[in-house]
C-alpha angles and dihedrals in degrees: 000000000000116000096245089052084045097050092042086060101047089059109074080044093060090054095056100054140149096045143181115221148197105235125270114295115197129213107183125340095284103036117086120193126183126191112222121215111268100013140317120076129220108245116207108175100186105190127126142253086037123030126188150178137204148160112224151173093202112118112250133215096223132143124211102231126098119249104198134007100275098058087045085063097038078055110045091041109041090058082128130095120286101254107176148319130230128201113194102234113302085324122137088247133086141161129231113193136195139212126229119280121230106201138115092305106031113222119199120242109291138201141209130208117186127173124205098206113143115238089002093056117151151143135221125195112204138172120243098286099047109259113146112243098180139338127206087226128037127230122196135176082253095067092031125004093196108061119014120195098211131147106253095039125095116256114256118184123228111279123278123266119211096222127136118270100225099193086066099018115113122245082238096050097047089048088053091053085036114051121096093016127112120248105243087057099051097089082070085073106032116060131234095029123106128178097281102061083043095068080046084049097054102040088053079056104050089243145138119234087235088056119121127223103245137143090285099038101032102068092059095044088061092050093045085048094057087050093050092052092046089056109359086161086052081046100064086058091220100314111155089276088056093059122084101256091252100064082037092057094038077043092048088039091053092047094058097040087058091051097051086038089049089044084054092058103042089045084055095042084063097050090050097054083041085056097047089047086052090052089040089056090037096057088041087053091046094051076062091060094086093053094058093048088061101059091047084061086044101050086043087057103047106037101138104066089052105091119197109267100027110142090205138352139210119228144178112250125226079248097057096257131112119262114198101202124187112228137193102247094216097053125074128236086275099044091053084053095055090046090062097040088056097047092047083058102051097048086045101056083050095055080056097047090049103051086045091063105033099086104048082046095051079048091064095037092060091045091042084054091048092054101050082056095062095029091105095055101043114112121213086281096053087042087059104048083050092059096089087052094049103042092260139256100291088040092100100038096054090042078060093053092047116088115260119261136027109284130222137162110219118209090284105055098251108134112234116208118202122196116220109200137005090276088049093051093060094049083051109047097035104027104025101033116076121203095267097051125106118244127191151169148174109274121240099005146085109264158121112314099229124206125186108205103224096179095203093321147120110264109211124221091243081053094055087040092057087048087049090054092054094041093053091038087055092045122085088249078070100122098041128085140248093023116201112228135182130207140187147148116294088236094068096057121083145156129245118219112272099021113137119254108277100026119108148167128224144181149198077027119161128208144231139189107217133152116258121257141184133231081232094055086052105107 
């Protein structure tokens, strides 16, 4: 908090000792807040990297228990009346002190120092003399060796900085320090102003930031520079530190509710047209479906001609051309027809899943849009109504809790684990996978990593082949046939420095040729 905001809020505060109060109310581990007798709180928001204070009449959501030790001794010792407060020059540091209580437990006159200063912010509670009873942050020789803040020290200020008060300097004397310098470095020769109120400064002037003070620009400076010390809270022309720190932390809270509201949209949004991509690919594949019926019919009719290990055969069409068809060698003419048969229906049954559903996902596309484009403008209430779109505001917590991967038992008990994106990948090869598992994934494309948790087992080769279908069928290669998959121990894949998440390398790896298949297709 600059020095002139500081001292313009110390003011009304100054008025009003001494003063009685209500005891010291916390609302996280670094903001202070303490109820004055008869109405108004002192508000002292510790957090770096900008500190503020305040006195306000807003209502505050506090508790009056302490949250860490230090609040619990600002509390149990400044049960006296609020005396006076002191602000070093137009520093960003001020004292409040307080006078000795006389209840049940008397407690000696306390004081508080507290520094605004901005990622070093900090407050030290200390007895009369100066001793340091306690401090919010504490300062070893470790982190400076040239000033601790440790209970047990006496309290020394940061050291003194030679600047210009404006509020006594002369017009003559500020035109002297001034003059020649640009105007976003003025703030390192006038006290009290930071960079904030400089860019305040200049814009009351008509200037750049880049302008220098010169004959033309520096008489107007000066005369910005009198009207900036006279309201530097009217100056800022209702920028955040112009705000009470109340509307500036509901502000801040909004802010950040419509961004996390706004990343579970657009998370879903992606999901959706993923969704739309998947049912595109599903209805071309089941326009495929009649072809391969038809070289199953093929295949039937003309059986005997198909010997046992062939890796593809030529036929004569129904329409008099030749028709080349790959075969599995270790199925018959009526085997590779099933084969077919089984691969048109299932195609088929996901075209239809997928038109029975694409309607009611394109529905929710075109309200999740929508949303994203109010989602600035929503207030707690509208947030709130969001949260089912969007998954919710406990959607993502609960997804963290959840074990990595898509889970699934295949006929022989072993638990397959099936990563779902890059990130997932990761958790699932290297958290999830131990040394003996099996890992596996479709060569050659982008796809699920696939473990099969052997748990100190044999893992069969059915087994392998039911973890290769899912790999391939969770691969981009997942609508085409005769996938090649490779598989290893988990103990022979590992990650180089500076790979991106998802992204492996393997060795002593085999392969398989398998037909890709879905979790969904899993009984």
């Amino acid at each position: 908090m600059e020095g002139l905001l500081l001292a313009a809020a110390l003011e009304p505060l100054r008025e009003r000792l001494p003063a009685e109060h209500l005891g010291w109310r916390f609302v996280d581990a670094a903001t202070l807040v303490l109820p004055l007798a008869g109405s108004g709180s002192l508000w002292l928001d510790l957090r770096p990297p900008s500190p503020r204070f305040a006195l306000v009449d807003s209502a505050i959501k506090a508790q009056a228990s302490p949250l860490n030790r230090f609040q619990a001794q600002l509390d149990a010792r400044s049960g006296g009346p609020l005396e006076r407060v002191e602000q070093a020059a137009l520093d960003r540091r001020f004292t409040l002190v307080f006078g000795p209580s006389a209840g049940f437990v008397p407690t000696p006159p306390v004081h508080l120092e507290v520094e605004l200063t901005g990622r070093h912010a900090n407050a030290a509670l200390c007895d009369d003399e100066g001793r340091i009873l306690g401090v919010l942050r504490e300062i070893g020789p470790a982190l400076n060796r040239h000033r601790q803040l440790l209970p047990g020290l006496r309290y020394r200020p940061p050291p003194p900085y030679q600047k210009l008060d404006p509020r006594t300097a002369s017009r003559e004397e500020l035109a002297e320090a001034l003059s020649g310098q640009r105007m976003d470095r003025v703030h390192a020769r006038v006290d009290g102003v930071g960079r904030e109120l400089t860019r305040a400064w200049a814009s009351l002037a008509g200037l750049t930031p880049d302008a220098v003070l010169e004959a033309d620009t520096l008489p107007r400076a000066l005369v910005a520079l009198e009207e900036l010390v006279a309201d530097p809270v009217a100056a800022l022309a209702g920028g955040a530190l112009a705000r009470d720190p109340v509307s500036e932390r509901r502000h801040s809270e909004l802010q950040s509710a419509r961004d996390a509201a706004r990343a579970r949209l657009e998370d879903r949004r992606e999901l959706l047209r993923a969704r739309l991509r998947d049912a595109e690919r599903a209805a071309a594949a089941g326009q495929d479906a009649a072809r391969l019926r038809a070289e199953g019919d093929l295949l039937l009719a003309h059986a005997h001609q198909v010997a046992r290990g062939s890796g593809e055969v030529t036929l004569l069409g129904f329409d008099g051309e030749s028709v080349r068809l790959a075969l599995s060698p270790e199925l018959d003419a009526a085997g590779n027809a099933r084969l077919r048969y089984e691969r048109a229906r299932k195609r088929e049954e996901r075209a239809e899943r997928a038109r029975s559903h694409r309607s009611e996902v394109e529905s929710e596309l075109a309200r999740v849009e929508t949303d994203l484009e109010r989602v600035d403008d929503l207030d707690e209430a509208g947030l709130a109504a969001l949260a089912p779109v969007s998954g919710g505001p406990r959607a993502g917590r609960d997804r963290r809790r959840e074990p990595p991967g898509l889970r699934v038992r295949d006929p022989r008990g072993f638990e397959v684990v099936i990563g779902r994106s890059a990130r997932e990948n990761d958790a699932v090869t290297f958290k999830v996978a131990r040394s003996d598992d099996v890992w596996l994934h479709a060569q050659g494309y982008h796809g699920a990593h696939v473990v099969i948790r052997a748990e100190g087992r044999e893992v069969p080769f059915d087994t392998v082949l039911f973890a290769a279908e899912l790999a391939a069928g969770h691969s981009e290669a997942g609508q085409s046939e005769n996938v090649a998959v490779d598989y290893a121990s988990r103990k022979d894949v590992w990650r180089r420095k500076g790979m991106p998440a998802g992204a492996v390398q393997y060795a002593r790896q085999r392969t398989v040729f398998v037909n890709p298949r879905r979790r969904s297709e899993v009984p």
